[in-house]
C-alpha positions in Angstrom: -32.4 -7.3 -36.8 -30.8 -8.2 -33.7 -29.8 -5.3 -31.4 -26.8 -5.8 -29.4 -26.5 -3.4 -25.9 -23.7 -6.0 -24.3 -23.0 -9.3 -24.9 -22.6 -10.9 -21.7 -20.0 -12.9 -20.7 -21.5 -16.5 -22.0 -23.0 -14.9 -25.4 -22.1 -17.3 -28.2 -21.7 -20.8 -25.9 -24.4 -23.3 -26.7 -23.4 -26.5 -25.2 -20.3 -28.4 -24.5 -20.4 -31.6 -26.3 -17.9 -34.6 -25.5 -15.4 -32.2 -24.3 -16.2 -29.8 -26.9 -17.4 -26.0 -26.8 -20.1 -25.2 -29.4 -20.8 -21.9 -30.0 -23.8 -20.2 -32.2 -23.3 -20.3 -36.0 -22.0 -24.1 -35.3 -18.2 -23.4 -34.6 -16.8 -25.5 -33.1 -13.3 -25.5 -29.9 -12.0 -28.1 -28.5 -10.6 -27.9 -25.0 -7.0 -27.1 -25.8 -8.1 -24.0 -28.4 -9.8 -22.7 -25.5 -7.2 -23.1 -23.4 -5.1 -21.2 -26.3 -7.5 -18.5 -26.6 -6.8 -14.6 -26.9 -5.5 -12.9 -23.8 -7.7 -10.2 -22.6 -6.3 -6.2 -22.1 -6.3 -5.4 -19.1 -9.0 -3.0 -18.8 -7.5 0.4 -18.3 -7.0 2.1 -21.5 -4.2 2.4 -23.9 -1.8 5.9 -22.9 -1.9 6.6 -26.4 -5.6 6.3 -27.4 -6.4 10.0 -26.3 -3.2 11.7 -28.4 -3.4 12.6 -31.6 -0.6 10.2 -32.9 -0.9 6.8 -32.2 1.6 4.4 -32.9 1.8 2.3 -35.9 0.1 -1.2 -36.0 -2.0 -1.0 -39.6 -0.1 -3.1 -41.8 -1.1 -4.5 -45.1 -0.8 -7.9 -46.7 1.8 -9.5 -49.6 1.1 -13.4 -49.7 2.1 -15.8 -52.3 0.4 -19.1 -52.8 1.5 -22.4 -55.1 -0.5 -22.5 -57.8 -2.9 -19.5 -57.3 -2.9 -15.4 -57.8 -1.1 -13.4 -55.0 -3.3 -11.4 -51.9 -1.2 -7.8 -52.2 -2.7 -5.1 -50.0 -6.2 -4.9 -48.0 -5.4 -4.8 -44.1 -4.0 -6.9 -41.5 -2.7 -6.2 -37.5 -0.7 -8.2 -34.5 -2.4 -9.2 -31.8 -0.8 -10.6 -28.9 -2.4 -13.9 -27.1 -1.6 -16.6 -25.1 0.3 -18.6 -28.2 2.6 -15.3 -28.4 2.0 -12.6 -31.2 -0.5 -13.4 -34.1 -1.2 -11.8 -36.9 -4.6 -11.1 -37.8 -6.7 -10.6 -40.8 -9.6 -11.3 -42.8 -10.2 -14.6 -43.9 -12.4 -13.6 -46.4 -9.1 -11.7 -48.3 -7.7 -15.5 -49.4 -10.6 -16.1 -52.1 -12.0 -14.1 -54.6 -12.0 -10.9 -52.8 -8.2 -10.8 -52.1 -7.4 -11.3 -55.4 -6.6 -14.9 -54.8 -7.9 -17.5 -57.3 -8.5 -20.1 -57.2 -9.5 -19.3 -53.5 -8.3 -21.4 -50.6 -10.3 -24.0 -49.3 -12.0 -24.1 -45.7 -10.1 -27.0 -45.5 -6.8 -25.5 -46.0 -7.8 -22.4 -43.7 -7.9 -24.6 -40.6 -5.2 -27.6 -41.1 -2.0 -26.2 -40.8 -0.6 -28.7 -42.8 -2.5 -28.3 -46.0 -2.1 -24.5 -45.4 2.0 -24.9 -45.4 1.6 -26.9 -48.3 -0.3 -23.3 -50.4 1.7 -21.1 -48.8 4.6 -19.5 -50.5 5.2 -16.7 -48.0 3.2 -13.8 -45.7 4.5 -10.6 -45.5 3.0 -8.1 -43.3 4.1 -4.0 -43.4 2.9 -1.1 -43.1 2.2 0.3 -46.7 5.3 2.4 -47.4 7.6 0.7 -45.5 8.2 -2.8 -46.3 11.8 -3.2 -45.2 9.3 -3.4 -41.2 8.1 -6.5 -42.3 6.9 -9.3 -40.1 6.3 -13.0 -41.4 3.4 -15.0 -41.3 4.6 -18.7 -40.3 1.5 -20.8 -40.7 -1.8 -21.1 -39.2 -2.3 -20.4 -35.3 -4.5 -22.8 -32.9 -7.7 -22.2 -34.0 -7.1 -20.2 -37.0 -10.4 -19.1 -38.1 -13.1 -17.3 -35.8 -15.9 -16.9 -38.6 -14.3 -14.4 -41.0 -10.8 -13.8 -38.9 -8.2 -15.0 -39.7 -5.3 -15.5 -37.2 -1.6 -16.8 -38.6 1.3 -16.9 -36.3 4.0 -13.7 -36.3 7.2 -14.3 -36.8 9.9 -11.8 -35.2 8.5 -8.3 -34.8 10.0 -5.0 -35.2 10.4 -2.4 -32.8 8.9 0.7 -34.9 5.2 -1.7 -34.6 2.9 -1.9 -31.8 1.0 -5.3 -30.9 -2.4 -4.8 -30.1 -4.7 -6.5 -27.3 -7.8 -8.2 -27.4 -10.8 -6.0 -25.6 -12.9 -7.9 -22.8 -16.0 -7.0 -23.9 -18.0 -6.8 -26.7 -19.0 -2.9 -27.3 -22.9 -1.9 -26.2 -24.9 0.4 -28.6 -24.2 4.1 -28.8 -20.7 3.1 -27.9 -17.4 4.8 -29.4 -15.0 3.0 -31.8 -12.3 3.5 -34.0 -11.8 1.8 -37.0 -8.2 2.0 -38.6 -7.1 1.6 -42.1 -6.3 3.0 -45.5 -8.2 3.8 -48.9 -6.8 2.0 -51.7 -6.8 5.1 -53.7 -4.2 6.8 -50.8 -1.6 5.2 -51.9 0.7 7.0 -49.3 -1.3 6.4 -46.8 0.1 4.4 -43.6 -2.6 4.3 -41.1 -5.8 6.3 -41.0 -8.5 6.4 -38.0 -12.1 6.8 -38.5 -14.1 7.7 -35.5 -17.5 6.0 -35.1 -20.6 5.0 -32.8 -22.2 1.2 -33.1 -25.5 1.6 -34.0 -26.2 -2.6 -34.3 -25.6 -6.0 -34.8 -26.8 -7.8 -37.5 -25.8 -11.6 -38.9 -23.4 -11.3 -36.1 -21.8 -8.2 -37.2 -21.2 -5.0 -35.2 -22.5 -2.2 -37.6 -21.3 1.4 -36.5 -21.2 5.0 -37.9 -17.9 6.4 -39.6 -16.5 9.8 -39.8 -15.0 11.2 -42.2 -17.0 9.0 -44.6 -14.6 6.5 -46.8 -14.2 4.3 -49.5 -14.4 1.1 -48.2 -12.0 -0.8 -50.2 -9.0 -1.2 -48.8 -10.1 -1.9 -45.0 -11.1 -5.5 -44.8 -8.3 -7.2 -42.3 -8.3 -4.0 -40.4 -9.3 -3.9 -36.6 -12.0 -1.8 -34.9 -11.2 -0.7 -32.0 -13.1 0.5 -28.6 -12.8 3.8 -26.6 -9.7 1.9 -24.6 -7.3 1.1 -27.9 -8.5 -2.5 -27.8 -9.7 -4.5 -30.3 -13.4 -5.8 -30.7 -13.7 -6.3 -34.3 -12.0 -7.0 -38.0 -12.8 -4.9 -40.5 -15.9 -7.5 -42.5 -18.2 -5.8 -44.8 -21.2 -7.9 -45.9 -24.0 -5.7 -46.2 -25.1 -2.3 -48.5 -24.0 0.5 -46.2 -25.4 3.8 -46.0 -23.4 6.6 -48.5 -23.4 10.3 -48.9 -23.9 11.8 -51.9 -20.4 11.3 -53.4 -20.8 7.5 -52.8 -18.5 7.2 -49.4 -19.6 5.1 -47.3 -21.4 6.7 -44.0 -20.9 3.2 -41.9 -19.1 -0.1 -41.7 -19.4 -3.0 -40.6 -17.0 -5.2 -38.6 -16.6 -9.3 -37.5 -16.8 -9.9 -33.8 -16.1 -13.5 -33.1 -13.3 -13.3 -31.7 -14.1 -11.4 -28.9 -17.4 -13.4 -28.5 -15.5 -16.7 -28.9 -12.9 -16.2 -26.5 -15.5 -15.0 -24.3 -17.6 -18.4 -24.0 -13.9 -20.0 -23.7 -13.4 -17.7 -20.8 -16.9 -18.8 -19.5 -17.0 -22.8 -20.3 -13.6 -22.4 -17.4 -15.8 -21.1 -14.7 
């Protein structure tokens, strides 16, 4: 197990090879993704991260495919970046685990054009209130960051908030938040768990959660740090602790985005 106290700025670059970023785990950005990476919050915190009602950015997933089962549910969020808004989820949720079969292909995950060719349509709501829909157009440049996956938004409505990409990868002992909703809570719009990273392991950030959940239901969802911004999607891989009814006592969420857009931010120095 790897513990992570703070990833420093060039965490995840290798090399740069024939105008080409590598970064650890073999992915691979060219120049222009780089220079179309996330935006960075700035780093004073969100106003609203300290009140009790924050506003609403949890929305969940209806996406139709030719030729293969439908994703409904699980979690996605905006995030806003240097292309203009994206909407973000897990890319995990377009294969087995979404409900989508036969799953999508790598191949179709990263060229935009094979992925216009599977995709129907990409709704995006939060749970009870579809008529606040946003659209997911087609893939944005570079569409997959390990298990994130980024699509671009179409018009967004006012009532939803667009979240911002944290500078920093949390340390250890840190506070997050992770944000979602059961799939047994049916009403449910957006719920916050409050926890603590504890690790990182396989690349994941593993933290503590209270109240204790079911897991299912989350993946697509973002963690967020003390400041309201986003270090993580929601990317369970591992058995997590549970209490004695079975809910889960931690979760685990997907960094790379952060870290990639950190070694972008780096390879430009």
């Amino acid at each position: 197990m790897v513990v992570l106290a703070l990833l420093p700025v060039a965490a995840g670059l290798l090399c740069c090879l024939g105008g080409a970023l590598v970064l650890r785990g073999g992915r691979v950005l060219d120049r222009v993704q780089c220079q179309q990476s996330r935006t960075f919050a700035p780093p004073t915190a969100e106003p609203w991260v300290d009140q009790l009602t924050w506003p609403q950015f949890l929305l969940t997933n209806e996406a139709h495919f030719a030729g293969r089962t439908s994703l409904e549910g699980a979690a996605s969020f905006l995030l806003q970046t240097r292309q203009g808004v994206v909407l973000a989820t897990a890319a995990h949720l377009t294969g087995e685990p979404g409900g989508v079969l036969p799953p999508l292909t790598r191949r179709e995950l990263v060229d935009a054009e094979r992925f216009g060719q599977a995709l129907e349509r990409w709704w995006a709501f939060p749970r009870t209130r579809p008529r606040e829909r946003v659209a997911g157009l087609g893939l944005a440049a570079p569409s997959v960051h390990r298990d994130w996956l980024l699509l671009k938004a179409g018009p967004v409505p006012s009532s939803l908030r667009v979240l911002q990409l944290a500078d920093e990868v949390p340390r250890v002992g840190s506070r997050v938040f992770l944000v979602g909703c059961e799939y047994a809570e049916r009403d449910c719009v957006q719920a916050v768990r409050v926890g603590q990273v504890t690790a990182m392991e396989d690349g994941l950030l593993r933290y503590s959660v209270v109240p204790p959940m079911d897991p299912r239901g989350f993946s697509g969802g973002p963690l967020l740090d003390a400041r309201g911004h986003v270090v993580g999607v929601f990317s369970q891989r591992h058995l997590m602790k549970v209490d004695a009814e079975g809910l889960a006592l931690e979760a685990e969420s997907d960094p790379s985005l952060v870290v990639d857009a950190l070694a972008c931010a780096a390879s430009a120095r």
